[in-house]
C-alpha positions as CSV (number, residue, x, y, z in Angstrom):
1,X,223.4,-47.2,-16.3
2,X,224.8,-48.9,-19.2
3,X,224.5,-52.7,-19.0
4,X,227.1,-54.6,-19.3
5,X,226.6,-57.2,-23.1
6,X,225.9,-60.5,-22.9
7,X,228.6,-62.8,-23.1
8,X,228.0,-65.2,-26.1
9,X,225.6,-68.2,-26.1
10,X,227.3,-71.6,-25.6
11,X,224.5,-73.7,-27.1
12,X,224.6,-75.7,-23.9
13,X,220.8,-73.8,-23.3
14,X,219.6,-75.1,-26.4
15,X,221.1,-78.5,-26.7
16,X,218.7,-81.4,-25.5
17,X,219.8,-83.4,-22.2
18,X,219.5,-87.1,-22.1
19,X,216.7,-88.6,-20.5
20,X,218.7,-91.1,-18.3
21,X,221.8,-89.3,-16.7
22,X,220.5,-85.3,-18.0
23,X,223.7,-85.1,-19.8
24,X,224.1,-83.1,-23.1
25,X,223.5,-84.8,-26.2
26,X,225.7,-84.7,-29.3
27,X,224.9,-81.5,-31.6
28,X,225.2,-84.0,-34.7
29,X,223.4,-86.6,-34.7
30,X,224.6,-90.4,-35.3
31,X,223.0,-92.6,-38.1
32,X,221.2,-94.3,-35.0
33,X,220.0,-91.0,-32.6
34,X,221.6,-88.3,-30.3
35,X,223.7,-89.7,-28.0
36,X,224.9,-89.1,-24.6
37,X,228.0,-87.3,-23.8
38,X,228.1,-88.2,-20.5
39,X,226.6,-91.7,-20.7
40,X,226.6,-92.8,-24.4
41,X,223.0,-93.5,-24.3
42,X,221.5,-93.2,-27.7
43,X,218.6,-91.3,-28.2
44,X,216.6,-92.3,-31.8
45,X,214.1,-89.2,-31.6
46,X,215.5,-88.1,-35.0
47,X,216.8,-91.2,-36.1
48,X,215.4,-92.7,-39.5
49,X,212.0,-94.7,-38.6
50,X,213.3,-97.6,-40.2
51,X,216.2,-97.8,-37.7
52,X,214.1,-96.5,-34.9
53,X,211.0,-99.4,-35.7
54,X,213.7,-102.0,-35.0
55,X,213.2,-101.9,-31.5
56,X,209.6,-102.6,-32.0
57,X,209.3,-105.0,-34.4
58,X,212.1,-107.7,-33.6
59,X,211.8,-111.4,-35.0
60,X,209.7,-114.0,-32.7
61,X,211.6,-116.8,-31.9
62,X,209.9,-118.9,-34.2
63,X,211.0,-116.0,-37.1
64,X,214.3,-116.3,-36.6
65,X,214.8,-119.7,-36.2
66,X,212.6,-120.4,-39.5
67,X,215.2,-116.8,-40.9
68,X,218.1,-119.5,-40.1
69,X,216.4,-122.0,-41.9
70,X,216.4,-120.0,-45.3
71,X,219.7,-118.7,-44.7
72,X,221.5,-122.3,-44.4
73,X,219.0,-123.4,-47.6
74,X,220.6,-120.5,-49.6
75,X,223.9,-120.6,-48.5
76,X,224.9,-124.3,-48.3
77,X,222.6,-126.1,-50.5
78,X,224.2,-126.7,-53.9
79,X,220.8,-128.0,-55.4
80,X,220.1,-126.5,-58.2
81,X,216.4,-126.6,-58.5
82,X,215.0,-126.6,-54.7
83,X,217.0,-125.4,-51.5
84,X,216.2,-126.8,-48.8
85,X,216.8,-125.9,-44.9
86,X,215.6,-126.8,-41.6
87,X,216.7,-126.0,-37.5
88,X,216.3,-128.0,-35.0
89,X,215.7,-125.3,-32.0
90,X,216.0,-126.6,-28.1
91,X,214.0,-124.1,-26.6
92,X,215.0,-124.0,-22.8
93,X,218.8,-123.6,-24.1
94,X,217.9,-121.7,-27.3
95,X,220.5,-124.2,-29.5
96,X,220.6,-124.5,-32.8
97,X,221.3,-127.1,-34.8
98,X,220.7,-126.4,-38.8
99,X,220.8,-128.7,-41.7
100,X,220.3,-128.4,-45.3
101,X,219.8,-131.1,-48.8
102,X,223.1,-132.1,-50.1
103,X,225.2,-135.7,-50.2
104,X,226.7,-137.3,-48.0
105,X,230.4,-136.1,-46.2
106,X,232.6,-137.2,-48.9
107,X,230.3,-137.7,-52.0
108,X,231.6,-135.8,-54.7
109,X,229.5,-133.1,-55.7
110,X,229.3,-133.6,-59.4
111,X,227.0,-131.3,-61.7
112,X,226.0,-134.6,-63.7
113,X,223.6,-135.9,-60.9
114,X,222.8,-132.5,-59.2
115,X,220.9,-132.0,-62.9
116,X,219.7,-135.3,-62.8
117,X,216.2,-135.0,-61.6
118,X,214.7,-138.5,-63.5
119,X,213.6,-140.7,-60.9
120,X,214.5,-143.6,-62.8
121,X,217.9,-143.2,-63.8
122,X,221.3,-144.7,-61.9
123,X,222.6,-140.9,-61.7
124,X,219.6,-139.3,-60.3
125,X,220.0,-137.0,-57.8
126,X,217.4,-138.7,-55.4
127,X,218.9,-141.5,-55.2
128,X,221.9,-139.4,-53.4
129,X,220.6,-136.8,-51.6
130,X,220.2,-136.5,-48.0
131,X,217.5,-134.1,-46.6
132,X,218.0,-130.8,-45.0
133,X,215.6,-132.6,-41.8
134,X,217.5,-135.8,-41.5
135,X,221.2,-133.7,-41.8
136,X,219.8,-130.8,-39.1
137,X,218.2,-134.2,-36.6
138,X,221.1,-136.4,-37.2
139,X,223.0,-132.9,-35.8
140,X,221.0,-132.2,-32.9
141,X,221.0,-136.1,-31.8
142,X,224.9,-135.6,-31.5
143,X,224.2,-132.4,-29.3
144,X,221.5,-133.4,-27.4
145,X,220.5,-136.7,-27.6
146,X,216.7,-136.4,-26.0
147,X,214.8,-133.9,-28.9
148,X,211.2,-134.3,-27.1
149,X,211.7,-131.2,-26.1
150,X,212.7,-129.8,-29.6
151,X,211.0,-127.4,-32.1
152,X,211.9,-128.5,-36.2
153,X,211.8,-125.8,-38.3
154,X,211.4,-126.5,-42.0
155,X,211.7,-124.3,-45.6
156,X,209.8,-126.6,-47.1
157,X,206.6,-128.9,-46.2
158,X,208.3,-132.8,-45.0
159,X,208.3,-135.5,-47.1
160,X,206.5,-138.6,-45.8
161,X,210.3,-140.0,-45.5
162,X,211.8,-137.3,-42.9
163,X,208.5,-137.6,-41.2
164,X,208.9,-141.5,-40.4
165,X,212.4,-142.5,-40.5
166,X,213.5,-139.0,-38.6
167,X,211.4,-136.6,-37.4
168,X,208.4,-139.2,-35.6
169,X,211.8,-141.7,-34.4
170,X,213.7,-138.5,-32.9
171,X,210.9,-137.7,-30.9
172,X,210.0,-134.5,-32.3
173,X,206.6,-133.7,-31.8
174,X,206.0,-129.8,-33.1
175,X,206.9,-128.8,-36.9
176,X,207.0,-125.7,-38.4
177,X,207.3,-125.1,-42.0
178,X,207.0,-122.4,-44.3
179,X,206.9,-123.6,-48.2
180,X,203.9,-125.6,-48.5
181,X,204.5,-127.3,-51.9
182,X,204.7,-130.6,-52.0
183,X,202.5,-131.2,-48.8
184,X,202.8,-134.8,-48.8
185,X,199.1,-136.4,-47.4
186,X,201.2,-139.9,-46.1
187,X,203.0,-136.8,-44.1
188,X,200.2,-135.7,-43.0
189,X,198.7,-139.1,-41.9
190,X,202.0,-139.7,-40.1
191,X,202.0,-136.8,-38.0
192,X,198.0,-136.9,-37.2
193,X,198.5,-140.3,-36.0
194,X,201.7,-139.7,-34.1
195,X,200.8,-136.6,-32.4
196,X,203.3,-134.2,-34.3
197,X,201.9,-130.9,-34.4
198,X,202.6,-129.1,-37.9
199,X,202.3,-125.3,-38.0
200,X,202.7,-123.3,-41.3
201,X,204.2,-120.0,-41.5
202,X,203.6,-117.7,-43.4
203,X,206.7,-116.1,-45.5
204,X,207.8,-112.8,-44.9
């Protein structure tokens, strides 16, 4: 007896199944993974590892709040020389409250004292700026009022000014930082003596 051909394969044999629902997954893959026809679930088997390691190797807390840091330093600070950021991060309600080194709301930003950078003269920059701690404290006091529970989070190492006048006063008491040039030794005397914790970290 003559047997009857085989009607043509519909792939569905040969295409995977999710692991969630057991659906079929798309026959072309998305820059991500499979995914789910049924469910949408995405599937990064045969995604690129670059894409597929991002699940695995998300920023810490600490990262991303010290990521924020950098990002306000290079996209607000008009400093020409040295950007500086820093976050003030309330843990329990994950806020954020950034700041960076710049003049005061309605100082005119003029080139001739940005590029002024000797101590000594009437148009010196110094004399002007306001730093990226006191701007992001000054911030969070507004927010929050009570910091004690606060984490800073610094670009660069505080100068022994922040460290009295703003960061000791707000009630801050751990401070991360990432540039350690200039690491001030008043700074350090300060925060040894009033229990601020500093933490360097490493940049990625």
């Amino acid at each position: 007896m003559q047997e009857s051909p085989k009607k043509p394969d519909s792939g569905e044999n040969t295409k995977r199944r999710c692991k969630l629902c057991q659906g079929f997954m798309f026959g072309v893959p998305t820059i991500l993974g499979e995914q789910c026809i049924n469910c949408h679930a995405i599937d990064d088997m045969y995604a690129p590892y670059a894409l597929r390691n991002r699940y695995t190797s998300k920023l810490t807390h600490s990262e991303t709040c010290m990521l924020v840091a950098h990002t306000v330093a290079n996209a607000r600070s008009k400093d020409p020389n040295t950007q500086v950021g820093a976050v003030v991060h309330h843990p329990k309600s994950g806020g954020m409250f950034p700041g960076y080194n710049g003049f005061p709301p309605g100082f005119p930003d003029l080139k001739i004292i940005w590029d002024d950078r000797a101590p000594a003269s009437p148009n010196s920059k110094y004399l002007f700026v306001v730093h990226a701690e006191t701007n992001a404290i000054r911030k969070a006091m507004a927010g929050l009022g009570d910091l004690s529970e606060c984490e800073l989070y610094c670009t660069h190492f505080p100068c022994h000014a922040c460290m009295k006048d703003s960061i000791i006063m707000s009630g801050i008491r751990k401070v991360f930082y990432a540039n350690t040039y200039p690491q001030n030794e008043i700074s350090v005397r300060l925060a040894r003596e009033c229990k601020v914790e500093l933490i360097h970290m490493e940049n990625k």
